[in-house]
N, C-alpha and C positions, 0 to 999 in steps of 0.2 A: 291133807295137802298132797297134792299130785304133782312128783319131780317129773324131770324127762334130763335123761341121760344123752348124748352126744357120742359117739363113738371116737375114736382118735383116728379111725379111717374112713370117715365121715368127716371130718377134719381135715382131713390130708386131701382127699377129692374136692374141698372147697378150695383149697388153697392153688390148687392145679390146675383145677376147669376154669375156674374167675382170667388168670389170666392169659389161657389160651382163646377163652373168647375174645378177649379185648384183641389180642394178635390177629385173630381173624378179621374182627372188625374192618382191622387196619388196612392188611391184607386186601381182605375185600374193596374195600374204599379205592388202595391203589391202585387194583387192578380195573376198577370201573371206569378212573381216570382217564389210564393208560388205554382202554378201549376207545372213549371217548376223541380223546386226540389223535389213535390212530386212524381212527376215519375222519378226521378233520385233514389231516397232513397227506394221506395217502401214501406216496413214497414218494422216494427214499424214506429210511426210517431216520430218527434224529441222529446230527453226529455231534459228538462232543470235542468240542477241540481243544486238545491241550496247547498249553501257553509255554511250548518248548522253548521259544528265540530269547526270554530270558537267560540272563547266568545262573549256576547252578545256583549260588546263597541266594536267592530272590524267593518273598516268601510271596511274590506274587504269582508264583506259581499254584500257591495252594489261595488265591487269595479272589483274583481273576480268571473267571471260568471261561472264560471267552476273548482269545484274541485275535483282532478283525484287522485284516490287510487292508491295499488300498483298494480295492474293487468296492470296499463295504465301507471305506472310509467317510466319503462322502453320502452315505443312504446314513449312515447312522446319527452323521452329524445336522444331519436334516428330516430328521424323526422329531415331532413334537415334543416340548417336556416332559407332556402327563404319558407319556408310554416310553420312554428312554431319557431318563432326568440327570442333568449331570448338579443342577441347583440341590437335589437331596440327598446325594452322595458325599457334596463339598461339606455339607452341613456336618455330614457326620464323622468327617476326617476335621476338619480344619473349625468349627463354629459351632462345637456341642454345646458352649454354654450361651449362644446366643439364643434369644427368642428367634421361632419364627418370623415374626411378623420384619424384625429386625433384619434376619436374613433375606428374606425377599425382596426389599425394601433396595437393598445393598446394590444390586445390579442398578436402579435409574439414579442412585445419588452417587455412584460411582461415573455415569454420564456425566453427570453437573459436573465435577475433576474434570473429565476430560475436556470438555469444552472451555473452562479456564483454561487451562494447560495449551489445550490449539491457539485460543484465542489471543494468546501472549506469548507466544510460542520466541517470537525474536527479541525480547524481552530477555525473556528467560533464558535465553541462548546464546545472551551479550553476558548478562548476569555470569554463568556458569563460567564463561571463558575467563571472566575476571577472577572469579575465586581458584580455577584451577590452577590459572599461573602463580595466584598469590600461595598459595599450599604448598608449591612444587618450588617458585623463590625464597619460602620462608626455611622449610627442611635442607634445600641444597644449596645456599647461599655463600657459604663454604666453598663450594668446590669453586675448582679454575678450570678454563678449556681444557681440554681431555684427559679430563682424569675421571678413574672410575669410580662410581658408589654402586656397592653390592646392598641388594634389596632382600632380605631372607623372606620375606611374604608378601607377594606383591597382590595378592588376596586383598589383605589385611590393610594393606593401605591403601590401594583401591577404593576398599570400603569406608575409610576413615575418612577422605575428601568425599566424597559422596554426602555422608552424614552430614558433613558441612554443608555441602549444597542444599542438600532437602529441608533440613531446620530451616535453613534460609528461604527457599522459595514457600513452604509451607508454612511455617510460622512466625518468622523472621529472625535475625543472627542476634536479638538481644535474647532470647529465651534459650542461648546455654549459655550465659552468665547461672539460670536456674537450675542448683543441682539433682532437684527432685524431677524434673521437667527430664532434666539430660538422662536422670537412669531412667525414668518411663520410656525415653527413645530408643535406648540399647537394650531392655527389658524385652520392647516390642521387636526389634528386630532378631534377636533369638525365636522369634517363632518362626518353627518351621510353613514353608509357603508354596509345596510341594507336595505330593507324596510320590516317597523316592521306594528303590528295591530294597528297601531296611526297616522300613519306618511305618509304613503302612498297617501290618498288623497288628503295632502297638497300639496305633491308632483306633482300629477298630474295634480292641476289646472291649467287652462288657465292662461296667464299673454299678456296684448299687448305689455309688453315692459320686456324682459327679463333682469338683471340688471344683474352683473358680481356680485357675491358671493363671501366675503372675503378671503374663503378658493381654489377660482380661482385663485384672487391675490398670495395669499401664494402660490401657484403651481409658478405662474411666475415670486418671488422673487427664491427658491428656483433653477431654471433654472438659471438664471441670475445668481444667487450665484456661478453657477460653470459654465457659457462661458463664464463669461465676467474676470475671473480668482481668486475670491476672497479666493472663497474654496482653491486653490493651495495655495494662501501666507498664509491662516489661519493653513494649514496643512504642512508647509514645515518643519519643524522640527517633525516628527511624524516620529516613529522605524517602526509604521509596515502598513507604508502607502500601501505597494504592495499587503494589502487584501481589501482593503476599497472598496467598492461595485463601487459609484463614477470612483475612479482611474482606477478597472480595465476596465470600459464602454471606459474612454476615452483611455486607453491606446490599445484597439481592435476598435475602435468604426471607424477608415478606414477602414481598413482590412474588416470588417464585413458589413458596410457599414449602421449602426448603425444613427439611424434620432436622430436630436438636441432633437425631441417631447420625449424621453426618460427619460427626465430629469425632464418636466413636465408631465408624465403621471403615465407612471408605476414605479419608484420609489420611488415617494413620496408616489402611490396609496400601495406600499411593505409597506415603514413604517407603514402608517396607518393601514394598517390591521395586520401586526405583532403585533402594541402594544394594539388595540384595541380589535382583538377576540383572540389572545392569554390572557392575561390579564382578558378579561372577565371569559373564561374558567380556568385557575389559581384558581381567584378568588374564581369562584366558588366551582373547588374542595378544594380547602382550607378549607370554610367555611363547606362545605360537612364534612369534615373528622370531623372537630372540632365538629359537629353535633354527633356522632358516635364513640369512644372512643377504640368500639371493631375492629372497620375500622381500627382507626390509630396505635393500639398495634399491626396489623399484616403487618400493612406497614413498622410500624419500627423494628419489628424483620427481616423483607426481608431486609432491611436498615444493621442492624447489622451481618446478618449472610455476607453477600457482604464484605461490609471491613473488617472481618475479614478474610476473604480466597485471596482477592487482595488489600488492603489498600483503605484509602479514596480520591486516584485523580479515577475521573467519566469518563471514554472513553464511545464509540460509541457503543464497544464492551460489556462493563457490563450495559449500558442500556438495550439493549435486554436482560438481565439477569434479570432485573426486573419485573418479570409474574406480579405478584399480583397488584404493582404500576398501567399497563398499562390495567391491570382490573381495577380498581378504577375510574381508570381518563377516558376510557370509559364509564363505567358508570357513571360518573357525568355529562359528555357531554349528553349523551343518555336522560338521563332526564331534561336540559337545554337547548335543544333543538328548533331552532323557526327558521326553514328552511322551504322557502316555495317554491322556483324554479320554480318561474312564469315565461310564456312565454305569447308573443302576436301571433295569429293566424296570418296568412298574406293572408290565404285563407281560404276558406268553407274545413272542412274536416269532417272526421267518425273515432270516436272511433268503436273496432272488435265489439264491443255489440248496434251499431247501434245509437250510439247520435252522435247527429247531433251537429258539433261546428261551427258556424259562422264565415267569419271574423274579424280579428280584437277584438275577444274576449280574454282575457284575461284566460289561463289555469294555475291554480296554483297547486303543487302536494300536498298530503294530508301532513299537518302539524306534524301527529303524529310517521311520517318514520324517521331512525335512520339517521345522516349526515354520506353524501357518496352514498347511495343507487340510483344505477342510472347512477351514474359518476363518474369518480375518479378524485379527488382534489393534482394537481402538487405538490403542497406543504405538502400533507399528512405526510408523512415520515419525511419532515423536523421537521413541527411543532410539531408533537409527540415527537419528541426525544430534542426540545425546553421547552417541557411543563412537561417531565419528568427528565430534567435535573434542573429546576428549582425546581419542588415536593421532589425532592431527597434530594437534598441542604437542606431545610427547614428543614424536615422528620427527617436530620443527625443534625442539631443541634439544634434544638426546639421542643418539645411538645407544640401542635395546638390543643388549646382547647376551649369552653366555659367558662373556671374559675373554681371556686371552682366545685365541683361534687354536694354538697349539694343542691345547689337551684333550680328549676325547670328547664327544656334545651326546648325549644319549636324550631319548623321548619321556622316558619311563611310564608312559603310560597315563589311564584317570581313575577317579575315584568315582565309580557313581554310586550317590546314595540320594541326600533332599534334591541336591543339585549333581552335575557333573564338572567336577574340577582336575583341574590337573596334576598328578601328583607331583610334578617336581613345582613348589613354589617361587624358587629363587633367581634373580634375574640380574645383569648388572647395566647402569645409567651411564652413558658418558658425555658429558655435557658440551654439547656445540651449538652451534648457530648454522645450518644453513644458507 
């Protein structure tokens, strides 16, 4: 028998040249690359631009390799999908456990909403104004002309009339008598609908085993809630079921050819964002005015001269009547602001000023652009005329203040993280009639 012996330094040259070729390899590889595209670009050579105008805790600094002013705003927001996607992006912050096919899906049955929504728009906008006052006569029924109620979270309750509204127009006011129905709704609204400067790299981490997320579940109670027929018996004695958002899906949903994924995508995805960045915005102009005294003495004289020349029911029509108001509430949005319209590269491309973007990079637009700039938001028009029929309401029978005038009034500032809110919560009501 014929052994063969191995050296141990024959051993040791194995273990060393193996993987210095491979580094070579690599090496090499990059640098063929990097030829490559240098005669493609010419010059300048690539710049990398850091994403300084964040705050320092923002992990989107390490997160977003690229952020584009406004010169690039509008190129980028009119770059195809398949080469700057902002749909494969969403997917993988906000709709990991959905199918594709589901997600894609999501943008034309999120159309079908909005065209109910337009199409009943003054409906829905008598409706609203009926349940705000009832929410706001049932809590402060109590009070007598000027006296004050101190609000600790006007967030909070903000959002709690909201909720009312949306059950209502989406599936009608008999299904939160259902308490399994009602945590699916607050279930879902805990999910974040954003990605803010905190939250994002959570987001994006790797996981080997993706787990179904409670507010999935709620998606697929809330479906179930209405094929499997519960919602029709919770709602069968309801006067004005033929607006119910629900009703009219099913009642077109042959004809139009309307997928069951409707039920779980984009209408619960409605709700949520109705009560969430409505609500948020609310909020914070509320807190705003209350800030500013001289603000809300001229919101409520526009307030007073209105019902005095057409009474106080609120149409469609003396909305647009209201200059000043839909100045205000712009500007509070404008400086509450925390939009940032990331997209992921899907190929090598060139900003007109010669930077170089890589695949797969991550392009965010600059933070400090007014929302809208770039695109225009379906729901724009809706919402405004949601968020001034609401300020209206309020404006007509409450002074919206800090409390007494004597003691110091301070800003203190906002929080921005999903959303951008403002840290001081608290507000006080004082109930009159103009």
């Amino acid at each position: 028998m014929i052994s063969y012996k191995i050296s141990s330094s024959a051993c040791l040259d194995f273990v060393i040249i193996i993987p210095l070729c491979l580094l070579l390899v690599k090496a090499l590889k990059s640098f063929c690359k990097w030829v490559v595209l240098d005669q493609y670009r010419k010059k300048p050579s690539p710049v990398r631009i850091k994403n300084y105008e964040l705050s320092t805790d923002s992990n989107l600094l390490d997160k977003s390799d690229f952020n584009l002013g406004k010169p690039h705003l509008e190129l980028l927001c009119g770059i195809p999908e398949n080469v700057v996607s902002k749909l494969k992006f969403s997917k993988k912050i906000f709709r990991k456990q959905w199918s594709f096919k589901t997600h894609f899906e999501f943008k034309g049955l999120d159309f079908i909403i909005m065209s109910i929504v337009s199409e009943n728009m003054a409906f829905y906008l008598q409706k609203f104004e009926y349940l705000i006052h009832g929410n706001f006569n049932r809590d402060f029924s109590y009070l007598i002309q000027n006296e004050y109620v101190f609000i600790e979270d006007i967030f909070d309750y903000i959002n709690q009339i909201l909720v009312d509204i949306a059950i209502n127009q989406c599936y009608g006011e008999a299904c939160m008598n259902d308490p399994d129905f009602f945590n699916s709704v607050m279930c879902l609204l805990d999910k974040q609908i954003a990605f803010g400067e905190r939250n994002l790299s959570d987001s994006l981490k790797f996981r080997l085993f993706d787990i179904k997320m409670d507010f999935d579940r709620a998606r697929e109670y809330l479906k179930d809630f209405v094929l499997k027929g519960k919602l029709q018996i919770m709602n069968k004695n309801i006067t004005d079921e033929d607006h119910i958002i629900v009703n009219l899906i099913l009642q077109y949903q042959k004809e139009l050819n309307i997928h069951d994924s409707i039920f779980f995508s984009a209408l619960p995805s409605y709700l949520n964002l109705f009560v969430n960045l409505i609500g948020d915005k609310i909020s914070n102009f509320l807190v705003d005015i209350s800030l500013d005294p001289r603000v809300f003495k001229k919101l409520e004289n526009e307030q007073r001269s209105i019902v005095a020349k057409y009474g106080d029911s609120i149409s469609i029509r003396l909305l647009d009547k209201m200059v000043y108001l839909d100045a205000a509430i712009v500007e509070s949005i404008r400086l509450s602001s925390n939009i940032f319209g990331m997209r992921e590269t899907q190929c090598d491309i060139f900003t007109p000023n010669g930077v170089f973007i890589p695949k797969g990079s991550f392009a965010v637009s600059n933070t400090n652009l007014s929302w809208g700039l770039g695109r225009e938001c379906p729901y724009k028009d809706y919402c405004a005329k949601v968020m001034k029929m609401f300020a209206a309401i309020i404006i007509r029978g409450y002074e919206v203040s800090q409390g007494e005038r004597t003691r110091d009034i301070t800003h203190d500032g906002y929080f921005f993280d999903v959303v951008v809110r403002h840290v001081k919560t608290s507000l006080y009501l004082k109930k009159r009639n103009i």
